[in-house]
Structures are given as C-alpha cells and as structure tokens.
N, C-alpha and C positions, 0 to 999 in steps of 0.2 A: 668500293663496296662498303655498305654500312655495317658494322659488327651487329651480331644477334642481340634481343633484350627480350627478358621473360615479361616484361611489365606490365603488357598490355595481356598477358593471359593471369600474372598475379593479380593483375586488380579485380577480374570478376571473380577468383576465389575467394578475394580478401570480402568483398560486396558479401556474398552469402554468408560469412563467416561472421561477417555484423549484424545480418537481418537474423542468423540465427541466435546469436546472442541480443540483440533485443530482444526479440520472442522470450527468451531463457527470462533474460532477468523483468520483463511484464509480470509472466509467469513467478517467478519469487516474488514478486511483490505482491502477487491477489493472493500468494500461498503463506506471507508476513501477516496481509489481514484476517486471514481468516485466523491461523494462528493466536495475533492477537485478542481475537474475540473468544476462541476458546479457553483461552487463559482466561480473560478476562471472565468472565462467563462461571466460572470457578472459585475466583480470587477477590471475586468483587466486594467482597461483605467487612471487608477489612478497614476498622473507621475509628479515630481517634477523638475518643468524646460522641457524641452528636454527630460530626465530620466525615465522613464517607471519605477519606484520602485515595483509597484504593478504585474506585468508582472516576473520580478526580481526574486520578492520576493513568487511566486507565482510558478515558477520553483525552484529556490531554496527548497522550501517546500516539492516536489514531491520527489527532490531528495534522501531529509532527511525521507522522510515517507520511501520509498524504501529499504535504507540501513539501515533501525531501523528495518523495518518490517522484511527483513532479520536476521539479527543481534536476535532481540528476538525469531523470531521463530528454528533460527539455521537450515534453508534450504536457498536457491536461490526462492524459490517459493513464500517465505515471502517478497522478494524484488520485483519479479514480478506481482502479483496481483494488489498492489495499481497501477504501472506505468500502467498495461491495464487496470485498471479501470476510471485513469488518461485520457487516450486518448481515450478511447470509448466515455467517456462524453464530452470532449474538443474536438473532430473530428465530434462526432454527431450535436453540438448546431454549427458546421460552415457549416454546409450543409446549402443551400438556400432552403426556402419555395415556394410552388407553388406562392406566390407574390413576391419573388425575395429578403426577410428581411433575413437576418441572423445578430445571437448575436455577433460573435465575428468577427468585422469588419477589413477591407485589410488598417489597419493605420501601422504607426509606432508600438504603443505599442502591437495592435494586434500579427502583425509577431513575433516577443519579447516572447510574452506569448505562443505563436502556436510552432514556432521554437524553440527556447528556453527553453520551460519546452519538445516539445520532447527529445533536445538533451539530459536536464538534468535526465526525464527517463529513457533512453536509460544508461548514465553514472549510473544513479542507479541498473539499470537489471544487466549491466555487473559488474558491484560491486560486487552484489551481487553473481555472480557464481565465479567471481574470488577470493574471501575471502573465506578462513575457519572458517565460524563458529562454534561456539562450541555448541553440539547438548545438549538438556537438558537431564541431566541422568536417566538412568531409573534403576540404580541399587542399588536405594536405597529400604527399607525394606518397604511395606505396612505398614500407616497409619506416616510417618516422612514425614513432609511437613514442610520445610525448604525454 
C-alpha cells in the first residue's frame, strides 16, 4: 500500500496562490506608475541652470521602472503597466480646470517632463516586447522555494 502525499492537493493551492500574487504585484506596478507620475507631475520644475534634471530624471525613472517591471515579471505586460499608469496620472493633472489652473505647466521643463517621459515610456513598452525574458519556472517540485 502506497503511503498518503498531500502533493497533488498542495500544488493547486500553491497554482492560485501565484496567480494571485501576480495579479497583486501587476497591480503594484500600474499603482508605481501612476505614483510616479504624480510625483513627477509636482516635482518636475526642479533644473539646474537651463537643465531640467528633475524632468530628466523623472523620465529616466519611468523608463527604468518599465524594463525592471518587465524584466522581473518575464512578460511585456510588466513593462507596460507602470508606462500607462505613468501617463494616465501625468495626462490627467495637465488637463485645465473649469478656472483655467493646471499642475504641469507649458514651460521649458514642463514639455521635458510631458515629452520626454512619454517618449521614455513609449522606449520602455517597446523594450519590453522586444526582449526575451526569462519567464519564472514553474517546474520545480512543490514546497522548494528557491
């Protein structure tokens, strides 16, 4: 007689328990970009000399959220998330209010921060489909977490 093994009822808990944790951490990553773009969205006027650093640096960031997010989660969709989450919050706060204010204003480092972290999005999304990442394995044995 064979002795008992839960294994084969631990593996579909452990299943859901990853589908839900992707979902989770997708989910953190379109709630990084938007983040990011709030801040950014605020913070962007900050420039050294003529230099927009903060604009800069502020795209750069996106970009790098992008292809990490990618990167760890090993799909395109890890890269895409943060950039629309990016420009929903940075396109939202440049809309005008019924009195005519908006946050991120028509200056130098504005366009910088608006143009600029689009494009660097945009360079991030397509990164992201055009790499192969390496998807996380799933063929190792319940309960090795490595």
């Amino acid at each position: 007689m064979k002795p008992y093994s839960l294994l084969c009822v631990e593996g579909g808990q452990r299943g859901q328990r990853r589908e839900l944790g992707a979902a989770a951490a997708y989910a953190a990553l379109f709630v990084l970009g938007v983040m990011e773009g709030l801040i950014g969205c605020f913070q962007f006027g900050h420039s050294l000399g003529r230099v927009p650093v903060a604009s800069l640096a502020f795209g750069a960031l996106i970009l790098v959220t992008s292809v990490a997010g990618a990167a760890g989660m090993g799909t395109a969709l890890g890269g895409v998330l943060p950039a629309i989450g990016w420009m929903a919050a940075s396109f939202v706060l440049t809309l005008p209010t019924a009195a005519g204010s908006v946050v991120v204003t028509n200056t130098f480092a504005g366009e910088w921060y608006l143009y600029g972290g689009a494009a660097c999005a945009a360079v991030g999304v397509v990164a992201s489909f055009r790499q192969r990442w390496r998807k996380p394995s799933a063929s190792r044995p319940p309960g090795v977490d490595i």
